[in-house]
DSSP file (Angstrom, degrees, kcal/mol; ACC not computed):
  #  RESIDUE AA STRUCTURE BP1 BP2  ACC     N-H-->O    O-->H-N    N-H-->O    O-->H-N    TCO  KAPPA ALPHA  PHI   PSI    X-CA   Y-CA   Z-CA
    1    1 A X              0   0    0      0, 0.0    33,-0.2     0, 0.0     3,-0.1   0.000 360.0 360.0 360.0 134.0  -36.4   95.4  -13.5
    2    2 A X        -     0   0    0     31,-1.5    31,-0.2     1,-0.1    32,-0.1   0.214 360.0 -29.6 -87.2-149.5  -38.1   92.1  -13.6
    3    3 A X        -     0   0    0     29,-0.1    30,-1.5    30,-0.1     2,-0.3   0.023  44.9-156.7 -55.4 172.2  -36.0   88.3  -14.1
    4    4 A X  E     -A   32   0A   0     28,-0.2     2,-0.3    -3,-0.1    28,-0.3  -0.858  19.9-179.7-134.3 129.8  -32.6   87.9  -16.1
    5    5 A X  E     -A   31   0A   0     26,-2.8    26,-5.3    -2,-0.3     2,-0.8  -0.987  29.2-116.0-136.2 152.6  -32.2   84.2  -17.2
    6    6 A X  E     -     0   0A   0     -2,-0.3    24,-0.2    24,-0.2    23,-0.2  -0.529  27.8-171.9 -73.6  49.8  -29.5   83.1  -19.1
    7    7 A X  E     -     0   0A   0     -2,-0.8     2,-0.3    21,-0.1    -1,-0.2   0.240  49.7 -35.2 -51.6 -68.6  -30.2   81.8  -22.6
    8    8 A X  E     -A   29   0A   0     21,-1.2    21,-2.2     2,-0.0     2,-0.3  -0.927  52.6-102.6-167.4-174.6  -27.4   80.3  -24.1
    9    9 A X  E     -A   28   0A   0     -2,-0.3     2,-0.3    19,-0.2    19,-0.2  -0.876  20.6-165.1-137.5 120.1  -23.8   80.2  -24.6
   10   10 A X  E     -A   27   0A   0     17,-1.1    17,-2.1    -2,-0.3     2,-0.3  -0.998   2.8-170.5-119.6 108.5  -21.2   81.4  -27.5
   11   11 A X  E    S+A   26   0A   0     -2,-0.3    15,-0.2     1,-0.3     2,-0.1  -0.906  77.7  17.6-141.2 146.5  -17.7   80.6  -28.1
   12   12 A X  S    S-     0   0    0     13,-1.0     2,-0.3    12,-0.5    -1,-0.3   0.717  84.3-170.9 -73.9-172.9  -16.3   82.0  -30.0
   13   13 A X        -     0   0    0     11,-1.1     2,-0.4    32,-0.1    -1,-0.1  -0.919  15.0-161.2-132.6 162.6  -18.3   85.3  -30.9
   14   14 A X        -     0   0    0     -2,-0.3     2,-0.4     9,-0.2     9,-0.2  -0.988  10.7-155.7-148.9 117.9  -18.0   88.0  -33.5
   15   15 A X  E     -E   22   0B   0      7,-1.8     7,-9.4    -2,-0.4     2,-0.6  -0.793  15.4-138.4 -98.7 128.6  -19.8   91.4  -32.8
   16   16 A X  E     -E   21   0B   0     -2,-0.4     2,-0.3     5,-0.2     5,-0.2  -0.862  21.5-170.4 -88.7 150.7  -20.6   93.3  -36.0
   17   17 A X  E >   -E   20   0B   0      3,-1.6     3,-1.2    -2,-0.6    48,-0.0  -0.911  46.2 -93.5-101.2 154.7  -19.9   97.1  -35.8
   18   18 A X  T 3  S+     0   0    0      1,-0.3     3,-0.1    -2,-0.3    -2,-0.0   0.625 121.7  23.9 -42.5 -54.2  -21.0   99.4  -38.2
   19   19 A X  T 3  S-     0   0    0      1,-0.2    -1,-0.3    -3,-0.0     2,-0.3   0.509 126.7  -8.2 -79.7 -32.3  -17.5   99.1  -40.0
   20   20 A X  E <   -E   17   0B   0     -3,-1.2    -3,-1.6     2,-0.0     2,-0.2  -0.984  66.7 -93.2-173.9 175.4  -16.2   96.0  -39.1
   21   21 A X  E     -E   16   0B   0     -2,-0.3     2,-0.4    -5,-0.2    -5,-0.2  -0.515  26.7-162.9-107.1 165.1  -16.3   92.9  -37.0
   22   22 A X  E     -E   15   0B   0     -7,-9.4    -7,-1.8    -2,-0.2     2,-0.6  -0.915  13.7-135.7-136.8 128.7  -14.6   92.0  -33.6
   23   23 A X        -     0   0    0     -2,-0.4    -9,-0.2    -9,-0.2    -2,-0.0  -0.767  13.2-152.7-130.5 127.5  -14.2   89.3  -32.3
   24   24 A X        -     0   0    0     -2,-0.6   -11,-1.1     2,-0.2   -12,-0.5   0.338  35.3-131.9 -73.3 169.3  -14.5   87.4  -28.7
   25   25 A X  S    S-     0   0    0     20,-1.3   -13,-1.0   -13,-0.2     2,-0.3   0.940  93.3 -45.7 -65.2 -69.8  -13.3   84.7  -26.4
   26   26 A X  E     -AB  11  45A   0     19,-1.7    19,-1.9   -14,-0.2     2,-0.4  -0.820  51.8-127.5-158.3-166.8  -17.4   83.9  -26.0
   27   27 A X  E     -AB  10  44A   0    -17,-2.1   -17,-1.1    -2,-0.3     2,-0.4  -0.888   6.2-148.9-161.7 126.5  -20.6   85.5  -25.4
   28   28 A X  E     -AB   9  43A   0     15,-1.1    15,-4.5    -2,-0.4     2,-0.3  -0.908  18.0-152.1-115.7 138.2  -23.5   84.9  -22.8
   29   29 A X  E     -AB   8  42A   0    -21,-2.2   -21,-1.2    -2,-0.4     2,-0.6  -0.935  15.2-173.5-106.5 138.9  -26.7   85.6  -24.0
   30   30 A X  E     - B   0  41A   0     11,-4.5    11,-3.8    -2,-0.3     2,-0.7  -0.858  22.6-151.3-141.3 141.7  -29.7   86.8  -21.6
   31   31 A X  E     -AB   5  40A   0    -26,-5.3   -26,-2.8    -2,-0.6     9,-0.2  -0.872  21.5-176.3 -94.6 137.1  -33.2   87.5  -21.6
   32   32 A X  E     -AB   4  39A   0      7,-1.7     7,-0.6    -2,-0.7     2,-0.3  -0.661  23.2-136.6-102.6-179.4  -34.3   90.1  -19.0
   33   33 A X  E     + B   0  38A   0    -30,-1.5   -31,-1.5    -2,-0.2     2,-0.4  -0.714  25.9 178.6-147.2  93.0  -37.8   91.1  -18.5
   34   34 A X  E >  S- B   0  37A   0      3,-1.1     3,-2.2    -2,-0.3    -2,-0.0  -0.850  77.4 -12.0-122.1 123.9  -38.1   95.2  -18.1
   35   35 A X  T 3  S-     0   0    0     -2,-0.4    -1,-0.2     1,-0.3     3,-0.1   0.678 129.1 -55.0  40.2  42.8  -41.6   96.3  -17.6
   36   36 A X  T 3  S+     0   0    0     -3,-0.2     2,-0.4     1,-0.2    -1,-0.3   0.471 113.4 104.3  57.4  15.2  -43.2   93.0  -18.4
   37   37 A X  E <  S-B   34   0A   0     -3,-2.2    -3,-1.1     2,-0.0     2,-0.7  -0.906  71.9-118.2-102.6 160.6  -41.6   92.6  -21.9
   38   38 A X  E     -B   33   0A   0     -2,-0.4     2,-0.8    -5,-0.2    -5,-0.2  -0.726  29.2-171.1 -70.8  79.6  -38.9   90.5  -22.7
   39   39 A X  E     -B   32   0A   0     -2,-0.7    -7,-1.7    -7,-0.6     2,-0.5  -0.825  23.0-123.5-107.8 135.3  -35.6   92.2  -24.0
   40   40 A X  E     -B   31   0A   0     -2,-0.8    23,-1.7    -9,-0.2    24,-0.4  -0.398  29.0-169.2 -42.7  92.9  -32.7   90.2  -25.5
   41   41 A X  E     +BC  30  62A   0    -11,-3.8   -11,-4.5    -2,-0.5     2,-0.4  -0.833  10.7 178.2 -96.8 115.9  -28.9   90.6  -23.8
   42   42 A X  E     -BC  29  61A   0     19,-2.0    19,-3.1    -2,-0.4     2,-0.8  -0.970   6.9-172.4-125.7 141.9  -25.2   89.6  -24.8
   43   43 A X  E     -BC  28  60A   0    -15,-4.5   -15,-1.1    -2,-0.4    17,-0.2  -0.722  13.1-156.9-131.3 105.8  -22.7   90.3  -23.1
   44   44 A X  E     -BC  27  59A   0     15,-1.7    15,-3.0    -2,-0.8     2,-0.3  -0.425   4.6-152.6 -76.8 153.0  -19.4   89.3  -25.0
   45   45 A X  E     +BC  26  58A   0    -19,-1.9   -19,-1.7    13,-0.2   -20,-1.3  -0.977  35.2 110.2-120.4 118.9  -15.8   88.6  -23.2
   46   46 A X  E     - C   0  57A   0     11,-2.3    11,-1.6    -2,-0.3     2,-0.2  -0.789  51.4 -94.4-161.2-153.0  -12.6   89.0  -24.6
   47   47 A X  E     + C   0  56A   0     -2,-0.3     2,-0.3     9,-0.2     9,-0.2  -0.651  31.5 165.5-119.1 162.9   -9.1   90.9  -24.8
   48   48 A X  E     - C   0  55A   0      7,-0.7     7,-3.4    -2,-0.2     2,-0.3  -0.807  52.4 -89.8-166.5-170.5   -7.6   93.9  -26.9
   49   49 A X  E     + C   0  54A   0     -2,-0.3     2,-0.2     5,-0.3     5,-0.2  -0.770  61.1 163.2-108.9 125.2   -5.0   96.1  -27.1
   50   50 A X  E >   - C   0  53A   0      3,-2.0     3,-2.2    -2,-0.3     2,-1.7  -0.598  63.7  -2.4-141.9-163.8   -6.7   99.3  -24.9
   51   51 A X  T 3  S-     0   0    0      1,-0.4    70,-0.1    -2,-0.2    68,-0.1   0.037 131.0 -53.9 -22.0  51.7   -4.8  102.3  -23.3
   52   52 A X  T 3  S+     0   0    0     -2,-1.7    -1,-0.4     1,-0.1     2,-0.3   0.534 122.6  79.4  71.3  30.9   -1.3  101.0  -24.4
   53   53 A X  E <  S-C   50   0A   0     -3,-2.2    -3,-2.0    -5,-0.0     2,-0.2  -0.986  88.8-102.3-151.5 142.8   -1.7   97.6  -22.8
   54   54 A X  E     +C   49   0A   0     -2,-0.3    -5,-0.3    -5,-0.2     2,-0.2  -0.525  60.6 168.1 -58.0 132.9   -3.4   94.3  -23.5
   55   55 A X  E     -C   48   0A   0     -7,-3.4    -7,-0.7    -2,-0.2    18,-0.0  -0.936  39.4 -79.5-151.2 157.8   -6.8   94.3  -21.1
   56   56 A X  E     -C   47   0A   0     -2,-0.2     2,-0.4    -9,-0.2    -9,-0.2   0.158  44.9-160.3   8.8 124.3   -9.5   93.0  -20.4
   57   57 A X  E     +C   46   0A   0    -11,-1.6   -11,-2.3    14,-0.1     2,-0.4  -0.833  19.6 155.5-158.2 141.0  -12.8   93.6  -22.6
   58   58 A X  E     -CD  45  70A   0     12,-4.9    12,-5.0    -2,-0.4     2,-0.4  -0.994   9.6-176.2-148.9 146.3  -16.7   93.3  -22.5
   59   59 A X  E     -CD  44  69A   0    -15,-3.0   -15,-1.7    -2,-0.4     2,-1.0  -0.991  13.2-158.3-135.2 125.4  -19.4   95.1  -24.4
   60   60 A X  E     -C   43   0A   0      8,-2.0     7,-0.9    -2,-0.4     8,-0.4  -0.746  13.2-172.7-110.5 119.5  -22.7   94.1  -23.4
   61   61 A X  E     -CD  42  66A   0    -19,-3.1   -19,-2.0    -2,-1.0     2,-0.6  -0.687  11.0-153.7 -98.7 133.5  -25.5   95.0  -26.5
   62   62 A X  E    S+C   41   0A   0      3,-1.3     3,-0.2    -2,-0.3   -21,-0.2  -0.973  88.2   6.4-119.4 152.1  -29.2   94.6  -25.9
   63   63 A X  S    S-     0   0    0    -23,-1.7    -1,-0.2    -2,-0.6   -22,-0.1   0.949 137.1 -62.3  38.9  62.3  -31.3   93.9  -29.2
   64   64 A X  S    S+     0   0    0    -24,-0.4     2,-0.6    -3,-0.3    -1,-0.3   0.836 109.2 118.9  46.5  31.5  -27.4   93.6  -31.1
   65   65 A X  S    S-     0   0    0     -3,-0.2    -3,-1.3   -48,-0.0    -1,-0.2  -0.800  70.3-126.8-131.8 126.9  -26.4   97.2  -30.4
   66   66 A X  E     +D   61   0A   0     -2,-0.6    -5,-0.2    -5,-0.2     3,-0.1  -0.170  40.6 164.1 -41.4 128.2  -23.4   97.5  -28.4
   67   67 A X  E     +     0   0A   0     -7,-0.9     2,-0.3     1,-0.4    -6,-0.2   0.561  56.5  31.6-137.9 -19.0  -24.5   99.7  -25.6
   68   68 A X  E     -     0   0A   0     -8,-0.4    -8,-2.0    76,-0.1    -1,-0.4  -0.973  64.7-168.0-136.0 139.3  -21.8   99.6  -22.3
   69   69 A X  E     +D   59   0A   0     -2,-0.3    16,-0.5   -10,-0.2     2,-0.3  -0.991  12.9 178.1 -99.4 122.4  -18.0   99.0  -23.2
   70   70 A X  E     -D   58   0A   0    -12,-5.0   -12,-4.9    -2,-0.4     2,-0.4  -0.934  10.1-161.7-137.3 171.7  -15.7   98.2  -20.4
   71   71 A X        -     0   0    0     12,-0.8   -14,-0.1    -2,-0.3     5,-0.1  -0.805  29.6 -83.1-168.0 127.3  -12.2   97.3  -19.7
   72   72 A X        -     0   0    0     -2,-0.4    10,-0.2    10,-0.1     2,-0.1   0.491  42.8-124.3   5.8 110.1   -9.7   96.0  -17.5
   73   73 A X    >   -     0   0    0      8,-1.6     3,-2.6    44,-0.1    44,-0.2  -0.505  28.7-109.0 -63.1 137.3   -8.3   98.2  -14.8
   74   74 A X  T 3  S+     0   0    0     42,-2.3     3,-0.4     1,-0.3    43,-0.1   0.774 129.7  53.6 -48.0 -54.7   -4.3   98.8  -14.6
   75   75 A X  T >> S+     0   0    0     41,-0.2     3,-3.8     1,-0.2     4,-1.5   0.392  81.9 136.3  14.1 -34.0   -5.2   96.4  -11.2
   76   76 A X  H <>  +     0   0    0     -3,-2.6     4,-2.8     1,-0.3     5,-0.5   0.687  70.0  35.6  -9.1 -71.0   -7.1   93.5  -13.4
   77   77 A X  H 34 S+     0   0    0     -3,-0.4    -1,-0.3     1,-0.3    -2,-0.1   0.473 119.9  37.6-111.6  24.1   -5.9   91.0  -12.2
   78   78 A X  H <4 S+     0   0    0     -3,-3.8    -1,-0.3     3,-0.1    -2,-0.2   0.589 134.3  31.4-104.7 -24.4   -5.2   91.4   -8.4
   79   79 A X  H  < S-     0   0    0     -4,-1.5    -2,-0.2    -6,-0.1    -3,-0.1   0.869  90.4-148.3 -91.2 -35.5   -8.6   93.4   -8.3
   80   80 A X     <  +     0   0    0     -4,-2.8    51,-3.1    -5,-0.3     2,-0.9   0.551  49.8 149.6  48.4  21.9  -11.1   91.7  -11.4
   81   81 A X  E     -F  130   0C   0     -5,-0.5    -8,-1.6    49,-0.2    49,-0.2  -0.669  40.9-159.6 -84.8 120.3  -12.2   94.6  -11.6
   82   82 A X  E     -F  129   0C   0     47,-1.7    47,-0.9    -2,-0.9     2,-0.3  -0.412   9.5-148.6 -74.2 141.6  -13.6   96.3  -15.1
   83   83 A X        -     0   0    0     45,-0.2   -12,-0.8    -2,-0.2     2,-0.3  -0.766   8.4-167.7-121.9 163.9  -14.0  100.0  -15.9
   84   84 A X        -     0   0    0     -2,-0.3    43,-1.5   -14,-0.2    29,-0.1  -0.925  22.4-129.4-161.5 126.3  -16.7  101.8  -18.1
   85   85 A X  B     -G  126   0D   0    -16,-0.5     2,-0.8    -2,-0.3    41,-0.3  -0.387  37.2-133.1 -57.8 135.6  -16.6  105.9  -19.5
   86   86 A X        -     0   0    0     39,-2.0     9,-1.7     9,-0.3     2,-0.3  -0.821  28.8-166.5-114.0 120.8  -20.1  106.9  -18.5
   87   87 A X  B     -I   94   0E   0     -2,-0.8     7,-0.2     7,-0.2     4,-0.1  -0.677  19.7-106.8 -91.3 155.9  -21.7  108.7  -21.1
   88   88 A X    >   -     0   0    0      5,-2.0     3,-0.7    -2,-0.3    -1,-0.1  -0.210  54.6 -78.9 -74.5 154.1  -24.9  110.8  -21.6
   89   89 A X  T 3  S+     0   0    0      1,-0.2    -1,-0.1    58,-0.1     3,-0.1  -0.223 108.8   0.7 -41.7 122.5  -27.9  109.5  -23.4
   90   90 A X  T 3  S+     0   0    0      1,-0.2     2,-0.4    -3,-0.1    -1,-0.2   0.730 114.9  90.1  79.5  21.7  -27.7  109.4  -26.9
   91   91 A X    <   -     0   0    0     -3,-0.7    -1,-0.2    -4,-0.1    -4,-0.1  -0.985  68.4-145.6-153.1 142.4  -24.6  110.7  -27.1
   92   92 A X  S    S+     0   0    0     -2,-0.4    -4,-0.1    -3,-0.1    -1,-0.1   0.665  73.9 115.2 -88.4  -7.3  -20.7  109.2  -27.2
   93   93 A X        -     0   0    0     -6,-0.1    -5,-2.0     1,-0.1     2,-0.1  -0.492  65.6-127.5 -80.4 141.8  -19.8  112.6  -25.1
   94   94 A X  B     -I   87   0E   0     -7,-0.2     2,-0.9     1,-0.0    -7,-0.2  -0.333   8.4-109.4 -69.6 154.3  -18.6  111.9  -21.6
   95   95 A X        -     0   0    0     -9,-1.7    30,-1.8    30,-0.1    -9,-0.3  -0.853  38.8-130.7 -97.7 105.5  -19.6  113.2  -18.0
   96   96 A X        -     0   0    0     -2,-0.9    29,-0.3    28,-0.2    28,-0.1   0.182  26.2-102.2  -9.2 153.0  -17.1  115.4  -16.4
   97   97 A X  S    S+     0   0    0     26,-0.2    27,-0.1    27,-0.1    -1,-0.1   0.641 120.1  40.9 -38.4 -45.5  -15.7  115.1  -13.1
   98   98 A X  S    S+     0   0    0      2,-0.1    -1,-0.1    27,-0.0     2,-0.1   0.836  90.9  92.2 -92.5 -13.4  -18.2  118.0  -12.1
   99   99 A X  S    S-     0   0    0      1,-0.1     2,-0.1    26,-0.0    26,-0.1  -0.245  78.0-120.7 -80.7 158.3  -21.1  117.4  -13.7
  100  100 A X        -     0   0    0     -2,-0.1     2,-0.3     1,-0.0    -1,-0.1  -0.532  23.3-132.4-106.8 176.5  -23.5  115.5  -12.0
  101  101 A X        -     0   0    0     -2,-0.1     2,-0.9     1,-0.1    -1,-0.0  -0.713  40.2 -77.2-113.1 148.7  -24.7  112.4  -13.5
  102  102 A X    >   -     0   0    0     -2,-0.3     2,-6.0     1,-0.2     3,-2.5  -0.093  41.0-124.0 -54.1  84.9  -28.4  111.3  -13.9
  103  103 A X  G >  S+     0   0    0     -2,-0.9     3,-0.9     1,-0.3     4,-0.2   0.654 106.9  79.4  -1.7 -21.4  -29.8  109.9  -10.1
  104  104 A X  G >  S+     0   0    0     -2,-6.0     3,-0.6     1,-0.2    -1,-0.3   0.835 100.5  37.5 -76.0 -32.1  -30.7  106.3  -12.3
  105  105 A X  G X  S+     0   0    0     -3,-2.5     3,-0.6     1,-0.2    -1,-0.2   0.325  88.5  90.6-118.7  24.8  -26.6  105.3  -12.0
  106  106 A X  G <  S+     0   0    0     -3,-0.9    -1,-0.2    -4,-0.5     4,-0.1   0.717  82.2  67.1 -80.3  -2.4  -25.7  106.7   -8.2
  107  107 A X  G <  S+     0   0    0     -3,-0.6     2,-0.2    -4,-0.2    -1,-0.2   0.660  90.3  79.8 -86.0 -10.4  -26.7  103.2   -7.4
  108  108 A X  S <  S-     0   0    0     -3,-0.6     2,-0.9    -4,-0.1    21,-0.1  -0.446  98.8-106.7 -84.4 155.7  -23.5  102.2   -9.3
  109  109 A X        -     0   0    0     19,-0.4    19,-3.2    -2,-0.2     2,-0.5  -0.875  56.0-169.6 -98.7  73.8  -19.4  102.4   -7.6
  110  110 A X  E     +H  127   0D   0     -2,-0.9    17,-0.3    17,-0.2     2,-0.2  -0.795  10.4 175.5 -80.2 141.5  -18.9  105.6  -10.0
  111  111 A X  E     -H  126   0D   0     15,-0.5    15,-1.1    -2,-0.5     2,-1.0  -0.868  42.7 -87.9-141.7 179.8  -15.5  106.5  -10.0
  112  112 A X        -     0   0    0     -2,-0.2    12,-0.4    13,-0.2    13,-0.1   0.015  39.8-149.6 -58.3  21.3  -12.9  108.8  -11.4
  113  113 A X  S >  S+     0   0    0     -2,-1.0     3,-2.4     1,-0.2     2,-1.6  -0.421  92.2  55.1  24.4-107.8  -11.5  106.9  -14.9
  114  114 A X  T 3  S+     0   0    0      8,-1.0    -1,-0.2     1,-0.3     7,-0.1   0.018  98.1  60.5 -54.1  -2.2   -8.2  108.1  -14.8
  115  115 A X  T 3  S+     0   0    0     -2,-1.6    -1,-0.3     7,-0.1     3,-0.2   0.514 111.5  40.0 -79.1 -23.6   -7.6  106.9  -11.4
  116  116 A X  S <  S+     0   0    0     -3,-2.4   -42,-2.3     1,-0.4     2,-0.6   0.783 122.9  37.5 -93.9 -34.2   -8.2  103.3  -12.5
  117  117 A X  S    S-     0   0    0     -4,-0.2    -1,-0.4   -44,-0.2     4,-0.2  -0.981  74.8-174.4-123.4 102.7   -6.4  103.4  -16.1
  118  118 A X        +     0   0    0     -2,-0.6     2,-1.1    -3,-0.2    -1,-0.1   0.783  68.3  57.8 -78.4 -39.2   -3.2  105.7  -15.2
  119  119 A X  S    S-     0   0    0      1,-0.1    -1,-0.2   -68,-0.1     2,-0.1  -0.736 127.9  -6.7 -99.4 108.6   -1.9  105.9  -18.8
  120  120 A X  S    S+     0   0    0     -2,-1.1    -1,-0.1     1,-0.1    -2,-0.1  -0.298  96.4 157.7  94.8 -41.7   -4.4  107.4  -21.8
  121  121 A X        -     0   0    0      1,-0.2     2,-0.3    -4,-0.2    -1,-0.1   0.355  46.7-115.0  -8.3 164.6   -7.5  107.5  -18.9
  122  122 A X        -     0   0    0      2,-0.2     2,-9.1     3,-0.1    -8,-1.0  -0.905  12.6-123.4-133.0 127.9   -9.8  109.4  -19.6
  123  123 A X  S    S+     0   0    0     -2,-0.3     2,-0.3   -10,-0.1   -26,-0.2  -0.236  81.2  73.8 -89.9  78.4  -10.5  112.7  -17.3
  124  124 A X  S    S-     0   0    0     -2,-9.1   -28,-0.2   -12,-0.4    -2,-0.2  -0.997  87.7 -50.9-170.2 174.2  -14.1  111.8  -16.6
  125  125 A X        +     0   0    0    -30,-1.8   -39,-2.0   -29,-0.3     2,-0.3   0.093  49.9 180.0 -34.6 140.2  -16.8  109.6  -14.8
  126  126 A X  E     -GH  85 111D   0    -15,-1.1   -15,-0.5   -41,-0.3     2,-0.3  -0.917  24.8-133.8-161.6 174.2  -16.4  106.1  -15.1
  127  127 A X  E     - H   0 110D   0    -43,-1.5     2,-0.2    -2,-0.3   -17,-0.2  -0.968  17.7-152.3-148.5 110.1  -18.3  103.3  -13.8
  128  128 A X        +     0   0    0    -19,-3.2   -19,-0.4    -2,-0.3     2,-0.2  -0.498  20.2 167.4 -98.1-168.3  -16.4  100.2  -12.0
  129  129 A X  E     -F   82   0C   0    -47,-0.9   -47,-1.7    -2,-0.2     2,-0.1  -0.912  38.5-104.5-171.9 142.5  -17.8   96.3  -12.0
  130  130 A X  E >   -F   81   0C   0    -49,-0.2     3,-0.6    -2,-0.2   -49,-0.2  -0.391  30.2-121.2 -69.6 160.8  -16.4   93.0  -11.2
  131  131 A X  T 3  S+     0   0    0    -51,-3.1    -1,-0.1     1,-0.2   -50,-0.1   0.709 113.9  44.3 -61.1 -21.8  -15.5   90.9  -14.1
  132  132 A X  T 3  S+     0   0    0    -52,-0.2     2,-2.3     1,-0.1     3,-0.2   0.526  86.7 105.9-119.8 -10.3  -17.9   88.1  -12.8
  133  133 A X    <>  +     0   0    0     -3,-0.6     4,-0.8     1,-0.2     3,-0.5  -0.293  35.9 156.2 -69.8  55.8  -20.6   90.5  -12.1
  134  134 A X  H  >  +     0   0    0     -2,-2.3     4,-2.9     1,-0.3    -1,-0.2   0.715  66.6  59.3 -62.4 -22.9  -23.2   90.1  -15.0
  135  135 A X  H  > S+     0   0    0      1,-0.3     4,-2.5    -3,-0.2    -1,-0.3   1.000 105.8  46.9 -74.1 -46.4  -26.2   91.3  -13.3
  136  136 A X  H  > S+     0   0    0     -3,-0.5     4,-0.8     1,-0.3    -1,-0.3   0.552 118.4  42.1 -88.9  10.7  -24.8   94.7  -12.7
  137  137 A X  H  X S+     0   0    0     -4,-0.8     4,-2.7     2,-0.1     5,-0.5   0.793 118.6  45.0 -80.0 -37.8  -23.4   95.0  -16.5
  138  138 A X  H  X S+     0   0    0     -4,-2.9     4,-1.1    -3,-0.3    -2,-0.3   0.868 116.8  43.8 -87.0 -32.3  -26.6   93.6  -17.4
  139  139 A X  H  X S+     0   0    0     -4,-2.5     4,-1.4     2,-0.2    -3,-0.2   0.987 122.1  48.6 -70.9 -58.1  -28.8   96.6  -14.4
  140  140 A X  H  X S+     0   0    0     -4,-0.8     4,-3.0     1,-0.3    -2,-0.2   0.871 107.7  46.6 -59.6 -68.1  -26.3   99.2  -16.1
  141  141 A X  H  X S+     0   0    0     -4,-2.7     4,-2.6     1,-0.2    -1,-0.3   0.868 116.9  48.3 -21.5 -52.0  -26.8   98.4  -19.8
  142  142 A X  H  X S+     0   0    0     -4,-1.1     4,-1.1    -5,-0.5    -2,-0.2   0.737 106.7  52.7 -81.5 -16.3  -30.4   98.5  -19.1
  143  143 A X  H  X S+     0   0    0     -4,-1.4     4,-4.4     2,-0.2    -1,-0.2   0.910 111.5  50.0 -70.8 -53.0  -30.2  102.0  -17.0
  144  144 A X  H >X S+     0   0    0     -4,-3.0     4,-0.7     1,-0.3     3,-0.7   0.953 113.0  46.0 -66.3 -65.4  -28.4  103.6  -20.1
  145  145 A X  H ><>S+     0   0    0     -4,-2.6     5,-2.2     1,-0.3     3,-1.1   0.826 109.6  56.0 -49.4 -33.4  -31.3  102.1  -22.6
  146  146 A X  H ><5S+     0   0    0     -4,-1.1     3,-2.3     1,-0.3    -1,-0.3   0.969 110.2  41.5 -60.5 -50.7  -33.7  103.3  -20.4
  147  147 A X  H <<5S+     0   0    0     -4,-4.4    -1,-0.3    -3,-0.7    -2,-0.2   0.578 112.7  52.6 -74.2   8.9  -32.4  106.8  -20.5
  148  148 A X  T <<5S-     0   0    0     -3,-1.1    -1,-0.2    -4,-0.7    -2,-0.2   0.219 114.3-120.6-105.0  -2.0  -31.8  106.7  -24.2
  149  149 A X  T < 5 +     0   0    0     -3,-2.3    -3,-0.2    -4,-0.3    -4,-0.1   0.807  67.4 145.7  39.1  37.7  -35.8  105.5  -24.4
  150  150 A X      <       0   0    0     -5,-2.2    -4,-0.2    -6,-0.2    -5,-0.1   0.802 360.0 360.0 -50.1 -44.0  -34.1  102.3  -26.1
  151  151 A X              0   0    0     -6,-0.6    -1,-0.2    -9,-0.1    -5,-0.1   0.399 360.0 360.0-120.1 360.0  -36.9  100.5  -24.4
């Protein structure tokens, strides 16, 4: 992966989804530069209502499709730490606890989900990140498009 520089600045922000819109605190937008082009990043910040508790929330989209969700760990806010399901390319289905996960995201803190989020967790692969930690949402995002041939 080549530079990330930061673009501009949103607050507040509203992500469409296919069905409706949602909308954030703010939104940093970033250009990175993967294999000498130029691709387009936001990664919006906000709150919702997630696994029976108000948490945390970021989705970071390259070229406006949402592509990593994460969210606040039961821990938020003594750790600032963020959680993400990892899922296979092309696909919303999750990776198991045994299955092994594509060699592009061992470079990543994968951990158990349900250890991090105790109530509604999810019994599979997860992926944690500090809250303040943009490059590695922004390395991660860009791993999963890569294995999705997004890019």
């Amino acid at each position: 992966m080549g530079g990330i520089r930061l673009d501009r600045t949103e607050s507040p922000y509203e992500y469409k989804w296919p069905n409706e819109k949602e909308r954030f605190d703010c939104a940093l937008h970033f250009s990175a530069v993967i294999e000498g082009k130029e691709v387009p990043l936001t990664i919006a910040l906000g709150e919702r209502e997630a696994f029976e508790q108000m948490r945390k929330r970021v989705i970071v989209s390259i070229k406006k499709r949402a592509i990593l969700e994460l969210c606040g760990t039961d821990d938020y806010d003594a750790t600032g730490n963020l959680l993400c399901v990892l899922r296979k390319p092309n696909s919303e289905e999750m990776y198991e606890r045994a299955e092994t996960t594509p060699l592009q995201y061992w470079r990543f803190a994968r951990v158990y989900h349900k250890s991090y989020i105790k109530k509604g967790g999810y019994d599979r692969v997860g992926i944690l990140v500090g809250s303040d930690d943009f490059r590695t949402m922004i390395d991660l995002a860009l791993t999963r498009a890569v294995l999705e041939r997004m890019l």
